[in-house]
C-alpha positions as CSV (number, residue, x, y, z in Angstrom):
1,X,16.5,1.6,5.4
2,X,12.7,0.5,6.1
3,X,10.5,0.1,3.1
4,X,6.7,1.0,4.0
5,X,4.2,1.5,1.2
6,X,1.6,4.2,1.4
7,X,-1.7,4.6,-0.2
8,X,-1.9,8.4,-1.8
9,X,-5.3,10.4,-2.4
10,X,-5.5,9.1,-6.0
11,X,-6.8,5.9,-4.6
12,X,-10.2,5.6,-6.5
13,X,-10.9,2.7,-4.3
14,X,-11.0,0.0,-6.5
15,X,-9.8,-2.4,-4.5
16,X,-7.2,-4.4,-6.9
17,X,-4.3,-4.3,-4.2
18,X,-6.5,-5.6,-1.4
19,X,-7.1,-8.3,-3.3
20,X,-3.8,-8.9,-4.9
21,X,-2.0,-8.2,-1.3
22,X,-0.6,-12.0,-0.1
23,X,-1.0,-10.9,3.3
24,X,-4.5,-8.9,3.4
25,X,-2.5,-5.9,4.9
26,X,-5.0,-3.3,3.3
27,X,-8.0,-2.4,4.3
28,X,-10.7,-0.3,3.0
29,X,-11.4,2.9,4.3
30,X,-14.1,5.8,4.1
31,X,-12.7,7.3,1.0
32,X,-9.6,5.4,0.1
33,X,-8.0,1.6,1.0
34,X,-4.9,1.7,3.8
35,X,-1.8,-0.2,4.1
36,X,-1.9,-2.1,7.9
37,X,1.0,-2.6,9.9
38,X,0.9,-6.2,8.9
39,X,2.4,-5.1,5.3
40,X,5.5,-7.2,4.5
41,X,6.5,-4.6,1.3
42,X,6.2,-7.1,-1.2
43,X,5.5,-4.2,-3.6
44,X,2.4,-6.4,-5.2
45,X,-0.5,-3.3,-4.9
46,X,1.8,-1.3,-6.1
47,X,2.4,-3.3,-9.6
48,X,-1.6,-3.4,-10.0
49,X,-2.7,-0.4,-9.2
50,X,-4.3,1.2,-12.0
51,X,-3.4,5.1,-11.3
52,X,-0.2,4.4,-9.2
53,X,-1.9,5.7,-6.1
54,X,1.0,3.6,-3.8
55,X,4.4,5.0,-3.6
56,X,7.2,3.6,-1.7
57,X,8.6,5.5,1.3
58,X,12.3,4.9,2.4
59,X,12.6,5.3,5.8
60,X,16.2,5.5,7.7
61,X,16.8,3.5,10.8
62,X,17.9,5.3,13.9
63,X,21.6,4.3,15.3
């Protein structure tokens, strides 16, 4: 299983987990901050998000 982290609607754009993220893997966007490629799924913008905009999505491996 993959872990990727993704960035729901409820973002409010604050910009906490940009600046929390070790690895500067989010970017800010038109109407909401993204998660890059570059994410290492520490799970840190999730923990400080303040409306739990970022959920965690499992993703199964092929073979």
């Amino acid at each position: 299983m993959i872990t990727n982290y993704v960035i729901t609607s409820e973002c409010m754009n604050c910009g906490l987990c940009a600046e929390k993220c070790p690895v500067s893997a989010i970017v800010e966007d038109e109407e909401k901050h993204v998660i890059t490629d570059s994410c290492i799924s520490c799970g840190s913008c999730a923990e400080i998000c303040p409306v739990d905009a970022i959920r965690v999505i499992k993703i199964k491996q092929a073979g």
